[in-house]
DODO-410904 format. One record per residue (C-alpha): residue number from 1; residue in one letter; chain; x, y, z. Coordinates in pm, whole numbers, plus 50000, padded with zeros to 5 digits. Layout:
(r NUM, 'A', 'A', (X, Y, Z))
...
! end
This chain:
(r 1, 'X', 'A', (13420, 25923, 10112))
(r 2, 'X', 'A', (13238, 26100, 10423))
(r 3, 'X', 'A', (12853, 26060, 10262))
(r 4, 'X', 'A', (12604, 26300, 10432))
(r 5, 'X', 'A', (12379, 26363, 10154))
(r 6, 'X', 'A', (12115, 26096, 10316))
(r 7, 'X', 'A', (11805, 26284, 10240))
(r 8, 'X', 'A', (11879, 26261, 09864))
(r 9, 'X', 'A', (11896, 25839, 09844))
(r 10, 'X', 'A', (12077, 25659, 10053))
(r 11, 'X', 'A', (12343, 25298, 10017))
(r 12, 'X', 'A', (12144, 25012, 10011))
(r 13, 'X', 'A', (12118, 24779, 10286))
(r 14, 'X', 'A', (12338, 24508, 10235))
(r 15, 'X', 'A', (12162, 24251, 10459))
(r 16, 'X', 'A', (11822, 24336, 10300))
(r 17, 'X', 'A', (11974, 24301, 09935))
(r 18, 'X', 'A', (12101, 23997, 10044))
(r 19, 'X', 'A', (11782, 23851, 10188))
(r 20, 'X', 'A', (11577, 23982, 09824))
(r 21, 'X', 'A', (11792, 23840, 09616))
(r 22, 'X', 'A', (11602, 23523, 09617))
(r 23, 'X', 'A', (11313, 23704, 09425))
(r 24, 'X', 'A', (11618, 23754, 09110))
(r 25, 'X', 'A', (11735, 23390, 09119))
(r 26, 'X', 'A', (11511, 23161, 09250))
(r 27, 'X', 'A', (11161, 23326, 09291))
(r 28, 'X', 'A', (11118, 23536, 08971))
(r 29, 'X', 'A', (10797, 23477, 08890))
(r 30, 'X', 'A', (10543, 23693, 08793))
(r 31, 'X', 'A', (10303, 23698, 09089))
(r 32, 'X', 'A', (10000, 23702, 08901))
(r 33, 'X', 'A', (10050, 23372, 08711))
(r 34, 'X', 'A', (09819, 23107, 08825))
(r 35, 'X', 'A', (10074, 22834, 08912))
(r 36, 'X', 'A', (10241, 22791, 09287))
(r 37, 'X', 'A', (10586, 22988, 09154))
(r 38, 'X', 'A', (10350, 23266, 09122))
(r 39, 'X', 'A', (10141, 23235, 09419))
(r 40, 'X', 'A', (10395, 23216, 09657))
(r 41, 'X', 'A', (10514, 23550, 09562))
(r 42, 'X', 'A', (10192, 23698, 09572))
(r 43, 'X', 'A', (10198, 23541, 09916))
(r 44, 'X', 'A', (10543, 23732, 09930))
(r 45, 'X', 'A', (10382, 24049, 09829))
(r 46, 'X', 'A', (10129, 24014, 10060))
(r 47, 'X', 'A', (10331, 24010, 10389))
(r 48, 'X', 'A', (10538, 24265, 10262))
(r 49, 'X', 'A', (10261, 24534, 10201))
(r 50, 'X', 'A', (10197, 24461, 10597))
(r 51, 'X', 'A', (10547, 24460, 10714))
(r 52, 'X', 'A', (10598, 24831, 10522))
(r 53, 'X', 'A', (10278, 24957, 10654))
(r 54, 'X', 'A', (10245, 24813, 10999))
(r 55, 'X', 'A', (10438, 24986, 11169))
(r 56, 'X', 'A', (10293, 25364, 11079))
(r 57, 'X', 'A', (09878, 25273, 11084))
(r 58, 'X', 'A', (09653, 25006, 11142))
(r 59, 'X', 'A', (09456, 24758, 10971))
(r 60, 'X', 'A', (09186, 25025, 10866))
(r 61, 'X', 'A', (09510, 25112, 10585))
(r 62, 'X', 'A', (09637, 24928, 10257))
(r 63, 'X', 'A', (09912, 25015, 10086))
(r 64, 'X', 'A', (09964, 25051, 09719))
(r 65, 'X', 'A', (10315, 24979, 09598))
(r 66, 'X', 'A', (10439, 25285, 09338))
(r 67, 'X', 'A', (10760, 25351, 09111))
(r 68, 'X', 'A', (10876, 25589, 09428))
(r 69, 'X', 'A', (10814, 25881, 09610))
(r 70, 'X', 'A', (10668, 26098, 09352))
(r 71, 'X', 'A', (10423, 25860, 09159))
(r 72, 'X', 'A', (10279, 25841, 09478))
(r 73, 'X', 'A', (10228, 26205, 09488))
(r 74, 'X', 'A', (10074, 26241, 09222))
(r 75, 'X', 'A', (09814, 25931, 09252))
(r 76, 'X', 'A', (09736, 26108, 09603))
(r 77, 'X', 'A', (09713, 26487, 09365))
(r 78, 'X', 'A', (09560, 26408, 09036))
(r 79, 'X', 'A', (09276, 26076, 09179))
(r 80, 'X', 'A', (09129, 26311, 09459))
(r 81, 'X', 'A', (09187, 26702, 09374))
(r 82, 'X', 'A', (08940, 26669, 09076))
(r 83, 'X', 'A', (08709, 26988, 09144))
(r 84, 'X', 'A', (08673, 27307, 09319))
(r 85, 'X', 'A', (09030, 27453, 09516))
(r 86, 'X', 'A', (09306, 27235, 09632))
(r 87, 'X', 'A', (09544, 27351, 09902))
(r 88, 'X', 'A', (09895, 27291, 09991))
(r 89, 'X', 'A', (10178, 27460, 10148))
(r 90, 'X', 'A', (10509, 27625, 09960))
(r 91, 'X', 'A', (10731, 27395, 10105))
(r 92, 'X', 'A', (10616, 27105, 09971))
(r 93, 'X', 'A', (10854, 26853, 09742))
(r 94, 'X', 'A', (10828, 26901, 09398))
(r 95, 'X', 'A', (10676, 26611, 09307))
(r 96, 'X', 'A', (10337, 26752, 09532))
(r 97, 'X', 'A', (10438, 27153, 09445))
(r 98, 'X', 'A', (10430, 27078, 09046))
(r 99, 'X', 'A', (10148, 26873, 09005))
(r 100, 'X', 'A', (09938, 27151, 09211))
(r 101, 'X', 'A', (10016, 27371, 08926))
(r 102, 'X', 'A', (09915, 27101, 08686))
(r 103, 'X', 'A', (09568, 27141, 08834))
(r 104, 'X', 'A', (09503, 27486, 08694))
(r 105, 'X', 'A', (09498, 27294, 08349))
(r 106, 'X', 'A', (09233, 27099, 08502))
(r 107, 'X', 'A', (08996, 27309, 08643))
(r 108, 'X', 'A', (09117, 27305, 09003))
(r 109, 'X', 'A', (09271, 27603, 09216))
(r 110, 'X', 'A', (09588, 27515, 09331))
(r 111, 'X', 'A', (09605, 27725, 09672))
(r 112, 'X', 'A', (09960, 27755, 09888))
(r 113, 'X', 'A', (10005, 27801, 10246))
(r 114, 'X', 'A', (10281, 28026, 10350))
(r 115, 'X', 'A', (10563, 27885, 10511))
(r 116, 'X', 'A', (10732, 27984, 10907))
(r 117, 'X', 'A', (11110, 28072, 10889))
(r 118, 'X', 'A', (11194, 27721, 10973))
(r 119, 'X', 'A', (11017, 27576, 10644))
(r 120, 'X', 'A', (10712, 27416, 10882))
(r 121, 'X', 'A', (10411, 27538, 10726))
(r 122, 'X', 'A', (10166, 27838, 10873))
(r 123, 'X', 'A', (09919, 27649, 11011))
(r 124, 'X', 'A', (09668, 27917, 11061))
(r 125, 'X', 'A', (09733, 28036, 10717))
(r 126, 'X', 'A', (09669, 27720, 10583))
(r 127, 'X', 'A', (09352, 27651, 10715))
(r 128, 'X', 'A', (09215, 28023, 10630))
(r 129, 'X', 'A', (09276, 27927, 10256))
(r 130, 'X', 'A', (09022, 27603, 10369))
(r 131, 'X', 'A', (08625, 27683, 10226))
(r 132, 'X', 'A', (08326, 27488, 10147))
(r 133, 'X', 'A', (08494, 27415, 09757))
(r 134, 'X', 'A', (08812, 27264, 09908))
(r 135, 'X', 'A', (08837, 26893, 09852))
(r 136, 'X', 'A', (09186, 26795, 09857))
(r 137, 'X', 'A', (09468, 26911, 10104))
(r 138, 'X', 'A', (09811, 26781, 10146))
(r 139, 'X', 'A', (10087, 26874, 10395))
(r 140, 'X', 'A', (10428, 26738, 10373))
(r 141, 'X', 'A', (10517, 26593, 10663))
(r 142, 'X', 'A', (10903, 26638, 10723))
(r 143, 'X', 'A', (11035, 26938, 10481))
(r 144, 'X', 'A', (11314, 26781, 10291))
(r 145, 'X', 'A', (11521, 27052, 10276))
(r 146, 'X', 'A', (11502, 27223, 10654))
(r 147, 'X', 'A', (11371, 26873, 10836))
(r 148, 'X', 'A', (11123, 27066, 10988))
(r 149, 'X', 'A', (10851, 26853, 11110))
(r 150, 'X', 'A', (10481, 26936, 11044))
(r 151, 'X', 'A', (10196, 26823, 11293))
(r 152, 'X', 'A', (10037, 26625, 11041))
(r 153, 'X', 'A', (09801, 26475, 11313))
(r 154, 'X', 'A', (09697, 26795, 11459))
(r 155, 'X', 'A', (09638, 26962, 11090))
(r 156, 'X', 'A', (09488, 26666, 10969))
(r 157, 'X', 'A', (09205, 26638, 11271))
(r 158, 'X', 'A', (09101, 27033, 11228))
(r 159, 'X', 'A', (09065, 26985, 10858))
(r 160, 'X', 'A', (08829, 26744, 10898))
(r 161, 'X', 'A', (08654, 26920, 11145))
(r 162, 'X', 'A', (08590, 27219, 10903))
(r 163, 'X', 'A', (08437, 26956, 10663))
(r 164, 'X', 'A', (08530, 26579, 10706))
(r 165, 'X', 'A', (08494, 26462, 10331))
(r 166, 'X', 'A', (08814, 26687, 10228))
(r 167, 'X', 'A', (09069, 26420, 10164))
(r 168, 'X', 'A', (09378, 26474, 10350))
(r 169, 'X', 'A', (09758, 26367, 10246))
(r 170, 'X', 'A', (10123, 26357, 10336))
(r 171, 'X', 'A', (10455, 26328, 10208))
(r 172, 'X', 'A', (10633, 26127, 10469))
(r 173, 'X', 'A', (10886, 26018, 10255))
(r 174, 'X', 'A', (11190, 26227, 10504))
(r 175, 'X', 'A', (10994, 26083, 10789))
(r 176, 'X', 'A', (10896, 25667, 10706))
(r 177, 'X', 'A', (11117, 25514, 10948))
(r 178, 'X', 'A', (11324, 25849, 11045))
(r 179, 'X', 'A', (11052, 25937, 11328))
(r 180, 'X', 'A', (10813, 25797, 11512))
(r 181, 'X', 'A', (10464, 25855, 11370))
(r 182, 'X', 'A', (10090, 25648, 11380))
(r 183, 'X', 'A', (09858, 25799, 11106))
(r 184, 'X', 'A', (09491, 25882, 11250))
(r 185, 'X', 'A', (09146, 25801, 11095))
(r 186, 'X', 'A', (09186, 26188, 10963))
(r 187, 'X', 'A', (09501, 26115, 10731))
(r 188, 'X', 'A', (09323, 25996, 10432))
(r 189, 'X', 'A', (09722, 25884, 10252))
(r 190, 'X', 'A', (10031, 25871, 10316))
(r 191, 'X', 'A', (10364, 25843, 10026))
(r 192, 'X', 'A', (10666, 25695, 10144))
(r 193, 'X', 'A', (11030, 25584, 09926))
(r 194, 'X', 'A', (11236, 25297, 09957))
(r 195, 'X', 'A', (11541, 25448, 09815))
(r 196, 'X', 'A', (11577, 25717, 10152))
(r 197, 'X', 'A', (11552, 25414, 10424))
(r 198, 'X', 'A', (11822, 25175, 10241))
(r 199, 'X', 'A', (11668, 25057, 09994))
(r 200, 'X', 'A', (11608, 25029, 09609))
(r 201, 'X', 'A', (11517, 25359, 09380))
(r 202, 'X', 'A', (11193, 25317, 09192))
(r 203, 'X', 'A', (11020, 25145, 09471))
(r 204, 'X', 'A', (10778, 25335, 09675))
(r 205, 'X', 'A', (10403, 25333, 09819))
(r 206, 'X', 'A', (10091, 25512, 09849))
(r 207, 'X', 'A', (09967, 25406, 10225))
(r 208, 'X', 'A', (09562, 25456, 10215))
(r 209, 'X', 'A', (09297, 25480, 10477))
(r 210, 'X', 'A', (09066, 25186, 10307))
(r 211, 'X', 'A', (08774, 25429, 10303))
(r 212, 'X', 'A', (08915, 25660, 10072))
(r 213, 'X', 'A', (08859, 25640, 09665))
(r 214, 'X', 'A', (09137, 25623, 09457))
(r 215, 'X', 'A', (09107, 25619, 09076))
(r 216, 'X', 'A', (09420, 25456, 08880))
(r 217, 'X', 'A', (09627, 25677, 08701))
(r 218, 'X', 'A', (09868, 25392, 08463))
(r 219, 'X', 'A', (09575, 25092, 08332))
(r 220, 'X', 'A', (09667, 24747, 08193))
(r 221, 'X', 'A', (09654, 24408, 08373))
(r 222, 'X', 'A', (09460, 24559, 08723))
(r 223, 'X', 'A', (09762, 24488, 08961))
(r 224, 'X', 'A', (09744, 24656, 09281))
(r 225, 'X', 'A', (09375, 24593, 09303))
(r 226, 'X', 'A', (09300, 24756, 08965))
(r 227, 'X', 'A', (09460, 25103, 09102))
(r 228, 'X', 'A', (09821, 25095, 08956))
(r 229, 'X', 'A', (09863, 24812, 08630))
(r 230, 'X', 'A', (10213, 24698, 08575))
(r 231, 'X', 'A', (10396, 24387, 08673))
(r 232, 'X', 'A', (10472, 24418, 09058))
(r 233, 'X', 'A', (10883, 24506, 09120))
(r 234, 'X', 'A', (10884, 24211, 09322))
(r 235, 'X', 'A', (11257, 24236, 09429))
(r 236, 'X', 'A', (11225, 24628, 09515))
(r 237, 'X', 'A', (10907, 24555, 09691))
(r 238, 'X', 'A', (11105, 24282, 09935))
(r 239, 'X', 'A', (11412, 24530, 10016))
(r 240, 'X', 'A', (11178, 24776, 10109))
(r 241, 'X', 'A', (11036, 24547, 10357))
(r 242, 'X', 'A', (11364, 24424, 10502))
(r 243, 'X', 'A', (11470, 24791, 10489))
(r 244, 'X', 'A', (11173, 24873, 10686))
(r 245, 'X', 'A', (11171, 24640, 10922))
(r 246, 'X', 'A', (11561, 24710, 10982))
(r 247, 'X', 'A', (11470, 25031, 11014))
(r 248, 'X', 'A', (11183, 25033, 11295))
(r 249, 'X', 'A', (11365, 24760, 11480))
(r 250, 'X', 'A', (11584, 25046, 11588))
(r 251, 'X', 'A', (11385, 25381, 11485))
(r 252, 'X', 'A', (11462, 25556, 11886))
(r 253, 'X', 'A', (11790, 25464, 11919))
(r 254, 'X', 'A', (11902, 25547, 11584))
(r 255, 'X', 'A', (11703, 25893, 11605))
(r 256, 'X', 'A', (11836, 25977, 11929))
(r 257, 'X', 'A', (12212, 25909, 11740))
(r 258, 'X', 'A', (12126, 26083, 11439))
(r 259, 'X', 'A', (12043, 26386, 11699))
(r 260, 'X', 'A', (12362, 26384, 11871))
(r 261, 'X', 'A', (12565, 26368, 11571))
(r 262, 'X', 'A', (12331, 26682, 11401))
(r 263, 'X', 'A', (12379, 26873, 11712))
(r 264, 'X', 'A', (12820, 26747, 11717))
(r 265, 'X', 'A', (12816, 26880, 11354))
(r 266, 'X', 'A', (12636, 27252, 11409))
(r 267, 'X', 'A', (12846, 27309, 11732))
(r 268, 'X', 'A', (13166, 27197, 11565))
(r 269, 'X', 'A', (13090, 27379, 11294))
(r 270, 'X', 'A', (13263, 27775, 11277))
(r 271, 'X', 'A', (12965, 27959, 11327))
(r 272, 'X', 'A', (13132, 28250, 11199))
(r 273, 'X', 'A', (13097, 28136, 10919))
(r 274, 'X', 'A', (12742, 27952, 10932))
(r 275, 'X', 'A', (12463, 28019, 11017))
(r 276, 'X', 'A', (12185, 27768, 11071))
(r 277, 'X', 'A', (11862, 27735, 10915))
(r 278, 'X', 'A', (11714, 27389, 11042))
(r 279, 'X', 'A', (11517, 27413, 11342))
(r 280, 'X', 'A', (11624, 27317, 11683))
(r 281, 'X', 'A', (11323, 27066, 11719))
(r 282, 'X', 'A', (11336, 26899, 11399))
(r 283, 'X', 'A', (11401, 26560, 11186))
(r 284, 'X', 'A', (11744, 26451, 11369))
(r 285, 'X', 'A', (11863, 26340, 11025))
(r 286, 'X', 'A', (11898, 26656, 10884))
(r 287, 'X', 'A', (12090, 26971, 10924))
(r 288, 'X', 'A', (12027, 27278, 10686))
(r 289, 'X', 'A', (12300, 27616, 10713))
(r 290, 'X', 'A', (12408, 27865, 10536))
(r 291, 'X', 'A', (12805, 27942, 10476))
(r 292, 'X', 'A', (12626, 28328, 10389))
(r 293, 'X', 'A', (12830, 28529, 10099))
(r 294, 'X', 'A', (12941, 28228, 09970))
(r 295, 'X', 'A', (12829, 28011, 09640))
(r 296, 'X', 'A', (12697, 27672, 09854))
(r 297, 'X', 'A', (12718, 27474, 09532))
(r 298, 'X', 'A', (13089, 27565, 09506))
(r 299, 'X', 'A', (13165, 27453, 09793))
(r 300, 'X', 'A', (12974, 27141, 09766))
(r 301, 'X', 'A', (13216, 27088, 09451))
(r 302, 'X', 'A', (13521, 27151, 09653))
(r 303, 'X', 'A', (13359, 26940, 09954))
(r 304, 'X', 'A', (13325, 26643, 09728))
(r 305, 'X', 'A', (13686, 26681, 09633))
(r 306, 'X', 'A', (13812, 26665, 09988))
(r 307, 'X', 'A', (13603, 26338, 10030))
(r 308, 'X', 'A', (13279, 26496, 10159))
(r 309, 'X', 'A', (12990, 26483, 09953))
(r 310, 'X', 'A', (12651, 26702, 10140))
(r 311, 'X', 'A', (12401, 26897, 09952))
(r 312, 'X', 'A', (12286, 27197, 09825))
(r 313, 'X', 'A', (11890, 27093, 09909))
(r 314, 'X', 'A', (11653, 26898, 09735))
(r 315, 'X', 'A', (11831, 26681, 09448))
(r 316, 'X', 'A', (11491, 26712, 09245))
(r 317, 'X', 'A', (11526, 27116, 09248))
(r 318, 'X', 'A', (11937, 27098, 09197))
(r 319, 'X', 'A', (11916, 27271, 08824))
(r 320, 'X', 'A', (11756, 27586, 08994))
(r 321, 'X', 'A', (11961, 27904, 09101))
(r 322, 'X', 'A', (11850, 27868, 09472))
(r 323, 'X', 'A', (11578, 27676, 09653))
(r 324, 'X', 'A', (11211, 27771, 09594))
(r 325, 'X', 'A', (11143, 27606, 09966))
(r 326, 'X', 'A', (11395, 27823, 10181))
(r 327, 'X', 'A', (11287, 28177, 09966))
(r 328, 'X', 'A', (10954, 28124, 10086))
(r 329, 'X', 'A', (11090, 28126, 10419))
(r 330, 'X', 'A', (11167, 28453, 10389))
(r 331, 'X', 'A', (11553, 28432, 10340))
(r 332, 'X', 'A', (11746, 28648, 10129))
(r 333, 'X', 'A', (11943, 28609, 09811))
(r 334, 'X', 'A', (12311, 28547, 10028))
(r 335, 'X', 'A', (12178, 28277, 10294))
(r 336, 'X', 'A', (12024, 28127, 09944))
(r 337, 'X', 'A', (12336, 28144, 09765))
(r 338, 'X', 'A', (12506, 27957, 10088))
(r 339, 'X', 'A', (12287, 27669, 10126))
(r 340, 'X', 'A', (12424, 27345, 10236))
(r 341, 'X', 'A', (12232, 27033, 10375))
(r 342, 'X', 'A', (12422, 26789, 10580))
(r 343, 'X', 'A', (12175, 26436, 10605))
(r 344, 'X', 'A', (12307, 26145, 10777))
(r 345, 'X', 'A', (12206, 25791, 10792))
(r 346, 'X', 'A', (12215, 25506, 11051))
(r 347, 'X', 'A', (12558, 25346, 10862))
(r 348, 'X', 'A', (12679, 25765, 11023))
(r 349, 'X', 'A', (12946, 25771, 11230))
(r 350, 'X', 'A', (13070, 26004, 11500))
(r 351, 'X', 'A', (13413, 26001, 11380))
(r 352, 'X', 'A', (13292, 26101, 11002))
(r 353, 'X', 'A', (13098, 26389, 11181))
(r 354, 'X', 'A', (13430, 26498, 11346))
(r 355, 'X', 'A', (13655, 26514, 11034))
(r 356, 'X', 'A', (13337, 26669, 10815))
(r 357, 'X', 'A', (13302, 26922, 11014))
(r 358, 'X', 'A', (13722, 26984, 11020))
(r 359, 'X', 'A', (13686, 26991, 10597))
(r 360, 'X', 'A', (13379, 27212, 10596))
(r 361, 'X', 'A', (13533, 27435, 10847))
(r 362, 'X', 'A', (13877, 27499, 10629))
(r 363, 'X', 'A', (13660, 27475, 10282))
(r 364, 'X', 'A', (13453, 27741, 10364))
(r 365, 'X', 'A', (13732, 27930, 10525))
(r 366, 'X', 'A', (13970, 27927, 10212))
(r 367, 'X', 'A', (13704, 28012, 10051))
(r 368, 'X', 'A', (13620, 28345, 10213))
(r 369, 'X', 'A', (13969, 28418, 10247))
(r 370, 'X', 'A', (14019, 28438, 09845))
(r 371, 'X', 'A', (13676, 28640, 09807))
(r 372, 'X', 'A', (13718, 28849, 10065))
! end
């Protein structure tokens, strides 16, 4: 099987399974018993929080360890949009895009930026929706279904220069350890995944500037310094960091890779048939097109039974006719029906980019030929 559906989860890392699997058999214990078995993993946990976030910000962060991806969300959403308007932009994952809506049943107006053709938001837009009752603003970082690449740094500083007490987030969770990125004092917090860097599902974190509130959302025992109760996933938690650190040891050479085999994959690609929706300068570990007339999730289906599986765009948004993210680009019902995302990984090879691109090419092409 040819696997380039990458920015939906990825195969674990066999060396960093390997290297956790001490916290299954040998240290299991829960780290916030008061003997040495559960100091030591404290300890454990302890180095790992700085391993994951090290390499992205300084020590003026923490991190919080989550369930994944989109608890982190919504901590960020539902601790700090608590009054007044909230804004956003339409291209958002749904884990950020939904619980904006849930703040209308709070007493907070959810606001959406538009989005440019590539799925990067409207920057200008977004700050004219800013005003003195904004509080909260979040900005995805790398769109997970175009890989377009928001200047989180740039947005980030001129929000706080219209008022510095809004509290500013990101979804990194298609960029942590994809590209190269060092949060500023202005980005208030950050959500990354474990399961999208070759690592564990239900493992993720909440990176947060340390002079930023959070309130906890799930209470009990008062792990994660009384923000998130629950007994710590200690043998996610140490994947993730030997993920991580597998995955910055060779972040520029493995993006500069994962660009040449994008770019092999559109120019091999019958362009006839295709026409490409990702931009030029984005996330190297994604490609978005459109085979246009044609049903995308069929030929995903027929894909998979050559040996090829890709996607159709976000996995969380897979039950809907056609992606809410790429409509608000402004593209029309036939490049929507046609979506396919190609994603690779660093386990991607040129030669599966070679004979993917040979099956997508005669797929889509038998296709055609029996519609048309």
């Amino acid at each position: 099987m040819i696997y380039l559906d990458n920015a939906a989860t990825t195969r674990p890392n066999e060396d960093a399974l390997r290297r956790a699997n001490e916290f299954l058999t040998e240290h299991y214990f829960n780290p916030s018993a008061r003997y040495r078995g559960g100091e030591s993993v404290a300890r454990a946990l302890k180095d790992a929080r700085n391993a994951i976030a090290s390499p992205v910000c300084g020590s003026d962060f923490g991190l919080l360890f989550t369930s994944g991806g989109t608890e982190a969300d919504n901590h960020a959403v539902f601790s700090c949009a608590r009054r007044g308007n909230a804004v956003t932009t339409s291209g958002e994952h749904s884990a950020v895009y939904e619980s904006f809506l849930q703040l209308k049943t709070r007493g907070v107006e959810p606001r959406f930026a538009p989005l440019n053709r590539d799925g990067s938001v409207n920057a200008d837009a977004l700050l004219h929706l800013i005003d003195e009752k904004t509080n909260f603003v979040s900005v995805v970082h790398v769109n997970n279904e175009t890989g377009a690449v928001n200047d989180i740094l740039s947005i980030a500083k001129q929000i706080k220069n219209i008022n510095p007490r809004i509290v500013f987030h990101s979804d990194g969770v298609q960029a942590y350890g994809k590209i190269p990125v060092r949060l500023s004092s202005e980005i208030d917090l950050y959500s990354i995944s474990a399961h999208k860097i070759g690592a564990l599902k239900g493992t993720g974190a909440l990176i947060r500037n340390k002079k930023c509130n959070l309130s906890p959302l799930i209470f009990g025992g008062g792990q994660e310094g009384n923000l998130r109760s629950g007994t710590e996933n200690t043998f996610g938690i140490m994947c993730f960091r030997y993920a991580a650190e597998a995955a910055f040891q060779t972040l520029e050479a493995d993006g500069a890779r994962m660009k040449e085999y994008r770019d092999l994959l559109w120019n091999l690609m019958d362009q006839t048939l295709f026409e490409r929706i990702s931009p030029i300068g984005g996330s190297p570990f994604i490609l978005t097109v459109s085979a246009v007339g044609l049903k995308g999730e069929v030929l995903q289906r027929m894909l998979w039974d050559r040996g090829t599986a890709v996607g159709t765009g976000s996995a969380c948004s897979s039950k809907k006719p056609f992606s809410r993210i790429l409509e608000a680009c402004g593209y029309d019902r036939k490049m929507l029906d046609g979506v396919l995302r190609f994603s690779f990984c660093t386990q991607t090879t040129e030669e599966e980019v070679r004979r993917a691109a040979d099956v997508i090419n005669l797929t889509a092409k038998e296709m055609k030929e029996r519609l048309f």
